[in-house]
C-alpha positions as CSV (number, residue, x, y, z in Angstrom):
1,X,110.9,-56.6,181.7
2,X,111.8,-59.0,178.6
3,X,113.0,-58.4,175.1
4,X,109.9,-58.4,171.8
5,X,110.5,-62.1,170.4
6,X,107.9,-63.9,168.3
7,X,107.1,-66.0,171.4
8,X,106.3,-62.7,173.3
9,X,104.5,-60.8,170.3
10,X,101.2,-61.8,171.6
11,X,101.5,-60.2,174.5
12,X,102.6,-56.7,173.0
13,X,99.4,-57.3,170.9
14,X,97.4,-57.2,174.1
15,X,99.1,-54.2,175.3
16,X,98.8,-52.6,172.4
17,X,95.0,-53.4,171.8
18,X,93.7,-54.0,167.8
19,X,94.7,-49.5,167.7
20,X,97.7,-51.2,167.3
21,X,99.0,-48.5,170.1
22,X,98.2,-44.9,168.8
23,X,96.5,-44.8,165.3
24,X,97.9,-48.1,163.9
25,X,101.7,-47.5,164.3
26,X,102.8,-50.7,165.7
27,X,105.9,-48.4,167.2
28,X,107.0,-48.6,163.3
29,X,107.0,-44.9,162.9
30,X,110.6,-44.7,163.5
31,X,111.6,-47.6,161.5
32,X,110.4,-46.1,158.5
33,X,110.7,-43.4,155.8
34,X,108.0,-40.9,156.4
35,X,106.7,-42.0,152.6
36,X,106.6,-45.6,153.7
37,X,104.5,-45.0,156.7
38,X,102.0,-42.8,155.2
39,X,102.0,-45.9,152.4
40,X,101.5,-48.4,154.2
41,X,98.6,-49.9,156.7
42,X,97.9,-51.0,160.3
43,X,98.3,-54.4,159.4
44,X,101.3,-54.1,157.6
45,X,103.0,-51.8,160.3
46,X,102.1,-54.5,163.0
47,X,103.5,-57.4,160.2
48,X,107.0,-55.3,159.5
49,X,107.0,-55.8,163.6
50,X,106.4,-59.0,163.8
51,X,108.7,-59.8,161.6
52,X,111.5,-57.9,163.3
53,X,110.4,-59.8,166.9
54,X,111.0,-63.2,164.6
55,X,114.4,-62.0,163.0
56,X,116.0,-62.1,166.7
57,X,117.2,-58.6,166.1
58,X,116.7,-56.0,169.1
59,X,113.4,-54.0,168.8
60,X,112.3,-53.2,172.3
61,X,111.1,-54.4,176.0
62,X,107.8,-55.0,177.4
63,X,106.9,-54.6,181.2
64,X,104.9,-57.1,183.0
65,X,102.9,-56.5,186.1
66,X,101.4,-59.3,187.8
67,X,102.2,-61.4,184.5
68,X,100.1,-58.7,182.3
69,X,101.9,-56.8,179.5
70,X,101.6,-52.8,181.3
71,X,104.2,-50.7,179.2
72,X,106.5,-50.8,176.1
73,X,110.1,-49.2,175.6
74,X,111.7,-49.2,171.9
75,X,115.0,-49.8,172.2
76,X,117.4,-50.5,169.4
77,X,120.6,-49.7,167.2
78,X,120.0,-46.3,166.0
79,X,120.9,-47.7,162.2
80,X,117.6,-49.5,162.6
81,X,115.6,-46.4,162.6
82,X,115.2,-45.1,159.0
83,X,113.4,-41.7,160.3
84,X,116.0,-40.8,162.0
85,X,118.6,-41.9,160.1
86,X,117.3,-39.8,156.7
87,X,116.7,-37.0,158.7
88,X,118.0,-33.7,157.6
89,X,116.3,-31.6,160.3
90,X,115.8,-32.5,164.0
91,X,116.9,-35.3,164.4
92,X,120.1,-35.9,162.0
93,X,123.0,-37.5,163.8
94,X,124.9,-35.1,166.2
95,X,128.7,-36.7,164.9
96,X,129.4,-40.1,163.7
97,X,129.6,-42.3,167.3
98,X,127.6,-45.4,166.9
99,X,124.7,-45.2,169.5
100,X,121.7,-47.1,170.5
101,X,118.3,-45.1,170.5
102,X,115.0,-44.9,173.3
103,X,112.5,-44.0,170.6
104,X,109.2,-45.0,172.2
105,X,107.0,-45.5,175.1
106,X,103.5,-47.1,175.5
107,X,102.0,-47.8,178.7
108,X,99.0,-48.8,179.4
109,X,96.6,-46.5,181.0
110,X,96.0,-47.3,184.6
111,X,99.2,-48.1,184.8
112,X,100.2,-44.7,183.9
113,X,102.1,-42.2,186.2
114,X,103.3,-44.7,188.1
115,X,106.5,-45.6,187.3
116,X,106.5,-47.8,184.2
117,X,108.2,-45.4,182.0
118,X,111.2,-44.7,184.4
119,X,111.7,-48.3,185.1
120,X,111.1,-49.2,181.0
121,X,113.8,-46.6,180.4
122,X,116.6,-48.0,182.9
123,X,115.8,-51.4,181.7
124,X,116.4,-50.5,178.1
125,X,119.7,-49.1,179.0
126,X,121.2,-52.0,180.6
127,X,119.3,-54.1,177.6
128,X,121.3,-51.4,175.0
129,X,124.9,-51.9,177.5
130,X,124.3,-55.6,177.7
131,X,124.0,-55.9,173.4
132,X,127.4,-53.6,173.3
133,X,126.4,-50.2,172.9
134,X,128.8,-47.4,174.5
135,X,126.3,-44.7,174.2
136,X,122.4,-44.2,173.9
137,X,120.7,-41.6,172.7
138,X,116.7,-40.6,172.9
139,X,114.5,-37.7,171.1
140,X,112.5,-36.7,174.1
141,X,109.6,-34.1,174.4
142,X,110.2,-31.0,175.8
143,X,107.8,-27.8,177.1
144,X,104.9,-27.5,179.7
145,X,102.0,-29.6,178.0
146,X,103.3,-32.8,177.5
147,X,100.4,-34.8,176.7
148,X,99.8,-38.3,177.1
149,X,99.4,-39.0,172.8
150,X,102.7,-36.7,172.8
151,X,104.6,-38.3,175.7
152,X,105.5,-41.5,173.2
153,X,109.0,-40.1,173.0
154,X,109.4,-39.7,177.0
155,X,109.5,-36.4,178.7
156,X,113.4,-34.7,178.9
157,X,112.9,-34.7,182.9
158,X,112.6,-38.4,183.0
159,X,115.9,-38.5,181.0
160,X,117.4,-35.9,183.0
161,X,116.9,-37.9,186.0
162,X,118.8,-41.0,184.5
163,X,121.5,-39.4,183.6
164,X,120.8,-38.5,179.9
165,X,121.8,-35.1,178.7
166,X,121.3,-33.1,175.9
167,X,123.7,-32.6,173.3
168,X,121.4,-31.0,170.3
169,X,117.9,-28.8,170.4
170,X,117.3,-28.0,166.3
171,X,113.4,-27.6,167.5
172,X,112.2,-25.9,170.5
173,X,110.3,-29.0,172.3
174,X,113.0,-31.7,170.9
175,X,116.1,-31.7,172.2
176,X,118.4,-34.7,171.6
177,X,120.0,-36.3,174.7
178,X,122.1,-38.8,175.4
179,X,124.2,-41.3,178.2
180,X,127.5,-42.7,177.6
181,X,127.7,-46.1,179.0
């Protein structure tokens, strides 16, 4: 595991392939307003991350197997996630505690269902603990058909299993969890 900077960009730009991940999103979905999202381009989504990966400020991990670039955890200061943050439906803040959020997964297929997620999702705890944070919170999916397009958010058993646990539901298949570090 190692932290998105511009030295490592090129390699999430392999994982993520020219689809830029699913449909163009450059995991940028979260850091914007839904307006700005729908406003703005491929190119521009994988430029806005680019630049973040330059800045130095946190934005996620990528997982290496055998020196390849397999999966992809978001992992950042909740702040930096303007959905979120503007959100005035599922998930608005739960009180006022500063928290970290796990907003995103990609992993490659092949490398899928085996493990990548669960180990991307400890790393970017201790990643979140090392950079300060007391508590991290994620927006995982919840229900029976979890698909593998749908499973960017993580599944709530895989939180569950590290300890996350949930603190708000305002939509039946998103519950808000959390871990306090």
């Amino acid at each position: 595991m190692a932290p998105l900077t511009a030295e490592r960009f090129p390699d999430l730009e392999r994982l993520f392939g020219k689809a830029g991940a699913v449909g163009g999103c450059w995991c940028m979905w979260w850091r914007m307003t839904p307006a700005e999202f729908r406003e703005t381009s491929s190119r521009e989504h994988h430029d806005a991350l680019a630049s973040i990966a330059a800045s130095g400020r946190p934005a996620g991990l990528i997982a290496y197997r055998g020196g390849e670039p397999v999966g992809w955890v978001s992992v950042s200061p909740r702040s930096d996630l303007e959905r979120v943050e503007l959100s005035k439906r599922n998930f608005r803040p739960v009180d006022g505690q500063p928290t970290w959020a796990v907003s995103c997964f990609y992993v490659r297929r092949g490398a899928r269902r085996s493990g990548v997620a669960s180990a991307l999702l400890r790393a970017a705890v201790q990643y979140a603990r090392e950079h300060g944070a007391t508590l991290v919170e994620a927006y995982p999916r919840d229900g029976e058909a979890v698909s593998d397009e749908s499973a960017f958010r993580g599944t709530l058993t895989m939180f569950e299993r590290e300890g996350f646990q949930e603190v708000a539901r305002r939509h039946p298949r998103s519950p808000i969890v959390r871990l306090e570090l």
